[in-house]
C-alpha positions as CSV (number, residue, x, y, z in Angstrom):
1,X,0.0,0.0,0.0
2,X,1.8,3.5,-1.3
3,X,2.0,6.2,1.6
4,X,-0.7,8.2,0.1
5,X,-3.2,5.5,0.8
6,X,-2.2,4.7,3.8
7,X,-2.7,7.8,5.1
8,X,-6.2,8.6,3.3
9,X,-7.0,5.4,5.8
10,X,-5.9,6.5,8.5
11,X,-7.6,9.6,8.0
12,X,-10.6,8.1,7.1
13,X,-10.5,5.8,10.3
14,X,-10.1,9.0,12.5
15,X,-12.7,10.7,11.2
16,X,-15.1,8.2,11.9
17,X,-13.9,7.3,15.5
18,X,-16.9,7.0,17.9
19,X,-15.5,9.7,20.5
20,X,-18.8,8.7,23.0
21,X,-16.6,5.6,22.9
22,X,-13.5,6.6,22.7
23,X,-13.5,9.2,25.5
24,X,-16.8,9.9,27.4
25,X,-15.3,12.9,29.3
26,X,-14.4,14.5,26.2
27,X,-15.7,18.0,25.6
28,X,-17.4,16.6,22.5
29,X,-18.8,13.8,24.2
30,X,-20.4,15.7,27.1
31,X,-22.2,17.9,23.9
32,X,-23.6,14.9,22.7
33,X,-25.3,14.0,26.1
34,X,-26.7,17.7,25.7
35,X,-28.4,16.6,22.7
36,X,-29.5,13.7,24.1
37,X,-30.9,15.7,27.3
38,X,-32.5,18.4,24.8
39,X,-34.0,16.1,22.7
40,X,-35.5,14.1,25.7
41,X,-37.3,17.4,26.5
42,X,-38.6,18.5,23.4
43,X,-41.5,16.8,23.4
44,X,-43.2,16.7,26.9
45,X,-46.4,15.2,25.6
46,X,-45.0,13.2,23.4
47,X,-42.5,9.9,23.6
48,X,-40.1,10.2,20.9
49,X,-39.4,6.4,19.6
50,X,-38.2,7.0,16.0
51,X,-35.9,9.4,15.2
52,X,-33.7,10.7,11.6
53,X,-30.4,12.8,11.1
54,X,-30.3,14.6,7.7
55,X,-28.3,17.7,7.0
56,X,-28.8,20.1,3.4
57,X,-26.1,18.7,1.3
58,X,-23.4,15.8,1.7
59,X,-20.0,16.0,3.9
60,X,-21.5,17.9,6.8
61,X,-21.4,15.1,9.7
62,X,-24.8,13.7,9.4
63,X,-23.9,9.9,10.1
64,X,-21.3,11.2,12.8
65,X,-23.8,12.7,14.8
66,X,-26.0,9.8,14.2
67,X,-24.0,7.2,15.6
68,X,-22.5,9.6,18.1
69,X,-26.4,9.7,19.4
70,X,-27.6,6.1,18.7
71,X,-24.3,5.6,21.5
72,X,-25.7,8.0,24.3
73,X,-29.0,7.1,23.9
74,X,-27.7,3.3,24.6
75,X,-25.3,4.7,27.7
76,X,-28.6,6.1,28.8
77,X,-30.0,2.5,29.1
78,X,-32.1,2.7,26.4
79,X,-32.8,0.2,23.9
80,X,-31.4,1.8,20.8
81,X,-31.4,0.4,17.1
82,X,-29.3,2.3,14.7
83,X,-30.3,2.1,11.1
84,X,-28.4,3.2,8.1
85,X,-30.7,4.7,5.9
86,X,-28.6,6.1,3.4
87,X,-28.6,3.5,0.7
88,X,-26.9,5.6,-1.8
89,X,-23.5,6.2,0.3
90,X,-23.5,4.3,3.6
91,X,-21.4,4.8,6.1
92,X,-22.7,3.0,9.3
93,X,-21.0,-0.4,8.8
94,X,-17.4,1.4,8.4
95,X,-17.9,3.2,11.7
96,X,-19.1,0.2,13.7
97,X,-16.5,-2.4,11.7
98,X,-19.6,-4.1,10.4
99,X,-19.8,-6.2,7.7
100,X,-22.7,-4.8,4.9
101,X,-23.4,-8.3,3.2
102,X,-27.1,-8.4,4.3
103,X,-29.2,-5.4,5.6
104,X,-32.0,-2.6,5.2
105,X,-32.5,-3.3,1.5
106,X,-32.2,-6.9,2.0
107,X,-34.8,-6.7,4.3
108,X,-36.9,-4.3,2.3
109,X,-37.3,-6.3,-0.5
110,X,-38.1,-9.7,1.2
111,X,-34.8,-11.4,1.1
112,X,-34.0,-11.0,4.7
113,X,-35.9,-11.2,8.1
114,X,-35.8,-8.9,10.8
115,X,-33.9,-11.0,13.1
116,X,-31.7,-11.7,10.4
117,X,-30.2,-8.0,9.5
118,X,-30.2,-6.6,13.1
119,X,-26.4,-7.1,14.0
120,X,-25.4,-6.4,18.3
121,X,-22.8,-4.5,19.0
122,X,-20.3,-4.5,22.1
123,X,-21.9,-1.1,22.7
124,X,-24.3,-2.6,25.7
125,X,-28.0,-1.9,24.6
126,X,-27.0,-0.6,20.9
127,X,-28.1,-2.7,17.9
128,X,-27.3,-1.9,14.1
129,X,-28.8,-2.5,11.0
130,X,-26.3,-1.7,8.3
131,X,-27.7,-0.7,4.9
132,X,-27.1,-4.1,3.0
133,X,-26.3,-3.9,-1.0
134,X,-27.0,-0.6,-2.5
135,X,-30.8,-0.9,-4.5
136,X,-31.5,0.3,-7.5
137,X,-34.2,2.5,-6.3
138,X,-34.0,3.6,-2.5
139,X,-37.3,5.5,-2.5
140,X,-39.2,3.6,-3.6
141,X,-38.0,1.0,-1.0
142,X,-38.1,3.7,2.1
143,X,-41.7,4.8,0.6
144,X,-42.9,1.0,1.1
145,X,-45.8,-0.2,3.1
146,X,-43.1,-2.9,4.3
147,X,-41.2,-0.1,5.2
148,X,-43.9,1.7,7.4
149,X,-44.7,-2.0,9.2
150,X,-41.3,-2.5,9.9
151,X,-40.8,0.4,11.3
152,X,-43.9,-0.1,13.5
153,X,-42.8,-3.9,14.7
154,X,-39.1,-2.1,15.9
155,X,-40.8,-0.2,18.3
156,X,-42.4,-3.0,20.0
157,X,-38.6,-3.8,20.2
158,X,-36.7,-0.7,21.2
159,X,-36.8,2.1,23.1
160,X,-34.9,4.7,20.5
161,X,-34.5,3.5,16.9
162,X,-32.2,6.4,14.7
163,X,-31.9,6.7,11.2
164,X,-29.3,7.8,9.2
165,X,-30.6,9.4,6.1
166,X,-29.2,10.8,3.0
167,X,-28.6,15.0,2.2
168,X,-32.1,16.3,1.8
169,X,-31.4,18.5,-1.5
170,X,-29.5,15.4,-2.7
171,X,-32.2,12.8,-3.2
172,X,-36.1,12.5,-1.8
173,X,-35.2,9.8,0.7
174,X,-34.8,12.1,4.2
175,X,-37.7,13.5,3.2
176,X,-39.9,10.1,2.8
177,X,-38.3,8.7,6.1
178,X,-39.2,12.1,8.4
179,X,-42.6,12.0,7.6
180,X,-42.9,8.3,8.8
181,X,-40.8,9.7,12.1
182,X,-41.0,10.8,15.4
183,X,-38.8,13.4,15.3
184,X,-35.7,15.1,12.5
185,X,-32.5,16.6,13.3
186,X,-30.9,18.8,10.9
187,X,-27.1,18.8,11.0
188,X,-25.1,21.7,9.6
189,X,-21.5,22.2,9.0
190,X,-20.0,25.4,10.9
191,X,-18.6,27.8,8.3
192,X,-19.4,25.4,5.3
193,X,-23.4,25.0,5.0
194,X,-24.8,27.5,3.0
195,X,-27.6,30.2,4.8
196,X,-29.8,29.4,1.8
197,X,-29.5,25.8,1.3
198,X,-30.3,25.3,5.0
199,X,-33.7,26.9,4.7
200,X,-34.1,24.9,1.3
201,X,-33.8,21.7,3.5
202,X,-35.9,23.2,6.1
203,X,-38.6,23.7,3.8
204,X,-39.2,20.5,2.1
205,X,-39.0,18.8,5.5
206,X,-41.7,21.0,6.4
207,X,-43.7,20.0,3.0
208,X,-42.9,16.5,4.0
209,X,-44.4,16.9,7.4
210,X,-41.4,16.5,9.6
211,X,-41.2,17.3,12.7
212,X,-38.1,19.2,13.1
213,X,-36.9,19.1,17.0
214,X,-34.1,21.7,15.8
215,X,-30.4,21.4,14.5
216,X,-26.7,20.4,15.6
217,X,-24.0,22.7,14.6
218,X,-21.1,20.4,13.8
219,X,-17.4,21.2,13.5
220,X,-17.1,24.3,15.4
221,X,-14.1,24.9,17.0
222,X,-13.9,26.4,20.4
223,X,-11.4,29.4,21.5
224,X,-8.4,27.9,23.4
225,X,-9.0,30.1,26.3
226,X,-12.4,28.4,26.6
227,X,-13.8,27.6,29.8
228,X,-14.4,23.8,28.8
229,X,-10.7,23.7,28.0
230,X,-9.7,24.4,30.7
231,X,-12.5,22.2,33.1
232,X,-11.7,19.2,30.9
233,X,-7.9,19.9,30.9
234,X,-7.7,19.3,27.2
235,X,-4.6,19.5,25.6
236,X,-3.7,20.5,21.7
């Protein structure tokens, strides 16, 4: 392997490390319990059992966040199924060190059972289903009555069940999978997600009928002088 690639590897491997895992105390980490605090209180009257991450366009930490969350929820102690519902680029099985073999689509189109896609992780109280072989027609799939019952037999199961979904302005699916949920997250890129595609996203969620619990600003970096910095004794 030349230099070049083994450094796009390592890269690639760093910037899908679980840091819920990885360091719970971090000052990352400890935001992701914030979000899992904030979105416990969002709905009062309402139990939130389903539950999608989308952002505007691609490469702005949508399945980072998801897993990130699908992990606190489980630390929690609740029972938490994450589901990779981008079957155009997934990404779950690479963060988890999955294998992708068998999975949503399988189980979409009849080839696979329930019981047979769902894989358990190390991660007490956190399940996966990984996206399977990439279909020829995702919508179509996520638009599915199948999809809707399957959906409703999970929660009998869990407690939590997270979707990843694609880029909303990208392709239909985010839209087709926050209608049939509880609740959407919108995940935007500090200093790279554009003002107007934002509100784009916003808006066809809306048409969709999603309920949008709010967004997560990702990649924003904190002053070194930052309280947190120095509580958590983080060092460069």
């Amino acid at each position: 392997m030349s230099n070049n690639k083994k450094k796009n590897k390592t890269l690639l491997t760093a910037a899908r490390k679980l840091i819920t895992t990885a360091n719970s105390k971090a000052i990352v980490s400890e935001q992701f319990k914030t979000l899992r605090t904030n979105i416990n209180f969002s709905m009062p009257d309402r139990e939130i059992k389903t539950m999608l991450f989308t952002s505007a366009s691609p490469s702005e930490g949508k399945s980072t966040v998801a897993a990130n969350s699908a992990v606190v929820f489980a630390q929690e102690g609740k029972r938490v199924l994450l589901i990779d519902g981008d079957m155009r680029k997934p990404t779950v099985h690479y963060t988890f060190h999955l294998t992708n073999t068998s999975g949503l689509s399988n189980l979409l189109t009849g080839q696979a059972h329930l019981e047979g896609v769902i894989k358990h992780h190390e991660i007490e109280n956190l399940d996966i289903v990984t996206c399977g072989p990439i279909p020829p027609n995702p919508a179509e799939l996520l638009g599915s009555n199948r999809m809707e019952k399957i959906i409703g037999d999970l929660k009998e199961k869990y407690d939590m069940i997270i979707f990843d979904a694609p880029p909303v302005l990208s392709v239909t699916d985010a839209q087709i999978l926050s209608n049939l949920c509880d609740g959407t997250v919108i995940v935007l890129s500090a200093g790279k997600t554009q003002k107007d595609a934002l509100l784009k996203a916003k808006e066809a969620l809306i048409a969709s009928k999603a309920n949008i619990l709010g967004v997560v600003l990702n990649n924003y970096v904190l002053q070194k002088d930052h309280y947190y910095y120095q509580y958590y004794g983080v060092e460069e």
